[in-house]
Structures are given as structure tokens and as C-alpha cells.
C-alpha positions in Angstrom: -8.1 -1.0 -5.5 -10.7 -1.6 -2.4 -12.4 -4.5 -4.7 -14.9 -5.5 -2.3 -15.5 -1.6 -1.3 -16.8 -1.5 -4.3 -19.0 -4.3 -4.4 -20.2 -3.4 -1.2 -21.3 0.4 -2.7 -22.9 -1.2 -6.0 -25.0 -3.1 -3.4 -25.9 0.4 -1.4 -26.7 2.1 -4.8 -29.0 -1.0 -5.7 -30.7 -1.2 -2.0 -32.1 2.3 -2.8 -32.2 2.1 -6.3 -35.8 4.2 -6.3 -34.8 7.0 -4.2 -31.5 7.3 -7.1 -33.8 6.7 -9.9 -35.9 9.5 -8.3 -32.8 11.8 -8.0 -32.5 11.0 -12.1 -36.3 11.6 -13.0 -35.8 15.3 -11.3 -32.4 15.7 -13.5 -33.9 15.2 -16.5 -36.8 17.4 -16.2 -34.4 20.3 -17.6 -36.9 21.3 -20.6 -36.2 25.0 -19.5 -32.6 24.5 -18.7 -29.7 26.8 -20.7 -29.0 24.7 -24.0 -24.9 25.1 -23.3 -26.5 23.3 -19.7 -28.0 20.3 -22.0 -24.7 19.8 -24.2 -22.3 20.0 -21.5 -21.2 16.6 -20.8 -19.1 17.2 -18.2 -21.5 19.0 -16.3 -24.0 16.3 -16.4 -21.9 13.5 -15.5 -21.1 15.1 -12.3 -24.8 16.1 -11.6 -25.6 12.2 -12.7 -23.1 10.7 -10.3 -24.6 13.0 -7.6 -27.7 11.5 -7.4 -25.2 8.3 -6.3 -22.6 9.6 -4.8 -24.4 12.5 -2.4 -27.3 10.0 -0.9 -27.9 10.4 3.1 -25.6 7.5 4.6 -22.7 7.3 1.9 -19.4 7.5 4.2 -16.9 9.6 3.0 -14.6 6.3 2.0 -17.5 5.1 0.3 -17.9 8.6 -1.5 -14.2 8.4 -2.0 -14.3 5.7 -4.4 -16.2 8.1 -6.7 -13.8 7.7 -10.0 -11.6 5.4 -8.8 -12.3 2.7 -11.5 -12.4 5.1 -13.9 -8.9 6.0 -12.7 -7.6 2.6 -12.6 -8.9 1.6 -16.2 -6.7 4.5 -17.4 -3.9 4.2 -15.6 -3.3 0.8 -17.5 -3.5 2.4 -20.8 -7.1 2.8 -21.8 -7.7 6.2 -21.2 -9.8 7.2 -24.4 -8.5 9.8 -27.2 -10.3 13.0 -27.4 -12.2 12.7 -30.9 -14.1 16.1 -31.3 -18.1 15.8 -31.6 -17.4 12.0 -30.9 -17.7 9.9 -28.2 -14.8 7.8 -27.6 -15.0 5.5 -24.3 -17.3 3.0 -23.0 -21.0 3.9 -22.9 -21.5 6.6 -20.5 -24.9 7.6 -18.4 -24.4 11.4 -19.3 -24.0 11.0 -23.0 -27.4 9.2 -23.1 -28.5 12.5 -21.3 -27.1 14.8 -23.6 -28.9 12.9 -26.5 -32.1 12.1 -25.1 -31.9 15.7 -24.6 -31.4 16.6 -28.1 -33.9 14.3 -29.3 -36.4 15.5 -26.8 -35.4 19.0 -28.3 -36.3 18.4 -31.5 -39.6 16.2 -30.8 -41.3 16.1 -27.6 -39.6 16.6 -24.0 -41.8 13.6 -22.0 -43.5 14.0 -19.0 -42.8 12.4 -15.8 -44.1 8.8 -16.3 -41.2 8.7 -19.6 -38.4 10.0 -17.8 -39.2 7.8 -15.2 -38.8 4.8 -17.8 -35.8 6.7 -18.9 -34.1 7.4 -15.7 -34.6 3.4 -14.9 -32.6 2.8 -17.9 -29.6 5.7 -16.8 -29.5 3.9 -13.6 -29.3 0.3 -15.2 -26.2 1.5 -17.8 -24.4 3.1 -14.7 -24.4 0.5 -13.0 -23.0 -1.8 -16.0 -20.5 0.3 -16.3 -19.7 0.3 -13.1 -19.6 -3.8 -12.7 -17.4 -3.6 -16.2 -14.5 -1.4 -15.0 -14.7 -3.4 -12.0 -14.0 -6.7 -14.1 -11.1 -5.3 -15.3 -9.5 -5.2 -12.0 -10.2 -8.7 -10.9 -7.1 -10.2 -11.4 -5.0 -7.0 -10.0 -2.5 -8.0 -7.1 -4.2 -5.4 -4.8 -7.7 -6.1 -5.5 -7.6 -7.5 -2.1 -5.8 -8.1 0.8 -6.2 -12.0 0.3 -4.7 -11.3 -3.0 -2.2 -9.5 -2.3 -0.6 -12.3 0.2 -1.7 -15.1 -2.1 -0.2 -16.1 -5.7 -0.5 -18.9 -8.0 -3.2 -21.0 -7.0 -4.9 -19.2 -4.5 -5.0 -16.0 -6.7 -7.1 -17.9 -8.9 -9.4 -18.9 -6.0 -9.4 -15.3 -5.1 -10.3 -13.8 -8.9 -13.0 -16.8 -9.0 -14.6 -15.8 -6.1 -14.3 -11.6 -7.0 -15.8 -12.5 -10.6 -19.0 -14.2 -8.6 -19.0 -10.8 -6.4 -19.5 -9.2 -9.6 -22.2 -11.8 -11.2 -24.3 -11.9 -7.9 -24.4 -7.5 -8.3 -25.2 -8.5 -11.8 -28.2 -11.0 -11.0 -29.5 -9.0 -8.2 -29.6 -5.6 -10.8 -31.6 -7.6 -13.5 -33.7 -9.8 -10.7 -37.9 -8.9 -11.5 -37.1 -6.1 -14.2 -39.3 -5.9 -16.7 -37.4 -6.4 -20.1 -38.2 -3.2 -21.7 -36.9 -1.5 -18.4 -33.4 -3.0 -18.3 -32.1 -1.4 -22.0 -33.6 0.7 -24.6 -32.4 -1.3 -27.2 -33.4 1.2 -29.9 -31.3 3.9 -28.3 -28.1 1.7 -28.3 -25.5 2.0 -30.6 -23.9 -2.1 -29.8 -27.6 -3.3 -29.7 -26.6 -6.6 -30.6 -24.6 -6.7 -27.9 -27.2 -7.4 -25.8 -28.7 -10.1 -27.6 -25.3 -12.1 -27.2 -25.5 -11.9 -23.0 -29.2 -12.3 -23.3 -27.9 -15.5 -24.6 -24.9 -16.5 -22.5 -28.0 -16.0 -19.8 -30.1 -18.3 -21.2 -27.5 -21.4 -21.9 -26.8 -20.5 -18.3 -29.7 -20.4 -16.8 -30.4 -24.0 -18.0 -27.2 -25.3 -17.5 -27.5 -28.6 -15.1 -26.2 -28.1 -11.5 -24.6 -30.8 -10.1 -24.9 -32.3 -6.9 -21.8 -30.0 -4.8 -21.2 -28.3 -8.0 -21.9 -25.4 -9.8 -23.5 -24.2 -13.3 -21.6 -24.0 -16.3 -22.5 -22.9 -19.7 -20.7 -21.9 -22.7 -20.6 -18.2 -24.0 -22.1 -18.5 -27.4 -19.6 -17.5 -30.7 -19.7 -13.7 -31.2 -20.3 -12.9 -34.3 
């Protein structure tokens, strides 16, 4: 797994984060699409991952990589059970477009300054999920080729260093978004999830920094 290919990518995707959130807005302007278009999952994630995936400049190793953590999560076990008129995996982009398009069904489709807001909010979960399944593989042997010739000590050097990849994507996705931008809380289903990292953020945020060291801070007790 091409673990800093991938960091590298989440970095593109964030460089041109309005031309993507653009590609969303136009996505979700699909008042007068076929209903079987608005309930069809499937469809929409590979639509959704279009407006990534197909932007002027991707190379085809970086458009490659398309799935591939998906892939990897599942091919350690996780790959979610089928539970009809359920969805069973992590949060997923497209099935917050199939129910904002429900909702919108039965109330009001909004116009383009709403799915704007919206689209902002598809983009932020994407790439979550993206910087989550790509957790997962921090500790894998082949993560890198440092890691593949190293063990023991210098693994551990090489997950610590992958794990700040990861938090630097993380800081630089949440760096000047407005708060109501970066989740609609009311739309989650593990609100107070968020509440808990808003937290974690905080302690570390003011956690002293020591001269040559670095920040620590202590996840709070999940309740």
C-alpha cells in the first residue's frame, strides 16, 4: 500500500478543494433527475468520487489508487455485511446524497448557495474517510519502502512519522473552516462523536511544547 501516494493525493484533492466542491454543487442539483437515479447508491458514489478522481492533472497512478483503501480495509476482514435498507459500513459521501436527497424530496430541494454549504460538508466526510482507512494501514509492513526494510524500533519511527502525515492532512483540512462548514452535526447519526475529537483538539491544542519536543495531550474517556 503506496502510503505516502496517498498522502500525497489527499494533499492534491485539498489544493483544489473549490474546483471539487464545485464538481459536488453541480451533482447535487439533480431535482429533475430519475428517482431510481436519486436512490441508487452505487451510482452516486462513482459519480461522487468523479468529481476527485477525473480532475485535469490526476496521473493515472494517482487515479489508480481510486479504491485501494477501501480494498485493503477488506481484505483484513472488515468488509461490511449486506443488511437490506441499511447501511452497514463506515460513513459514506453517497449515502448522505441519497438522503439529502430524500429529504429534499419530501421538503424543499435548496438552491445553489445550500448545496454549496452541503457539498463543503460531502467533501469534508470524504476526506475523513479517506484519512481513516488510511490509519488503518499505518502499521502495515508495506506501507512503505522504509518499512518494509525496517522492524522493531525503526518501524515504530516509521508508523510515528505516517500517523503525523495523516494529522498534518487532518490540520490542513480543518485549518480557517468555519465550524458550521466542517459537519452538519444534525445530519449525523455518531454526532457525539464529534464532540469527543472536538475535545481531544482542544487538550491538544493547549498542551505545552517543550523546548525540542513536541505536544502531547490525553484523548479524553469515551463515554
Amino acid at each position: 500500500m503506496p502510503f505516502e501516494a496517498h498522502v500525497e493525493l489527499l494533499e492534491l484533492f485539498l489544493a483544489r478543494r473549490d474546483e471539487v466542491v464545485g464538481r459536488i454543487q453541480e451533482l447535487l442539483n439533480a431535482q429533475r433527475k430519475p428517482v431510481e437515479y436519486l436512490r441508487d447508491r452505487r451510482l452516486l458514489a462513482r459519480h461522487f468520487e468523479d468529481s476527485f478522481y477525473t480532475l485535469r492533472g490526476i496521473t493515472p497512478g494517482q487515479a489508480r489508487l481510486r479504491g485501494r483503501l477501501e480494498e485493503a480495509h477488506w481484505s483484513r476482514g472488515f468488509r461490511p455485511r449486506d443488511i437490506p435498507g441499511m447501511h452497514n459500513d463506515l460513513v459514506d459521501p453517497a449515502e448522505m446524497m441519497r438522503r439529502a436527497f430524500h429529504l429534499w424530496q419530501q421538503t424543499r430541494w435548496p438552491g445553489r448557495s445550500g448545496r454549496d454549504h452541503y457539498a463543503r460538508t460531502l467533501f469534508n466526510l470524504f476526506m475523513v474517510r479517506q484519512l481513516a482507512l488510511l490509519g488503518m494501514r499505518t502499521w502495515d509492513a508495506d506501507a512503505s519502502p522504509a518499512a518494509a526494510a525496517g522492524s522493531g524500533d525503526a518501524g515504530a519511527s516509521g508508523a510515528s512519522e505516517r500517523l503525523a502525515q495523516i494529522q498534518r492532512v487532518l490540520d490542513r483540512l480543518w485549518s480557517g473552516a468555519p465550524a458550521d462548514r466542517v459537519f452538519k452535526i444534525d445530519a449525523m447519526g455518531n454526532a457525539e462523536s464529534v464532540e469527543w475529537f472536538a475535545e481531544f483538539a482542544r487538550r491538544r491544542g493547549a498542551a505545552s511544547v517543550p523546548a525540542g519536543g513536541a505536544a502531547t495531550a490525553t484523548a479524553p474517556a469515551r463515554t
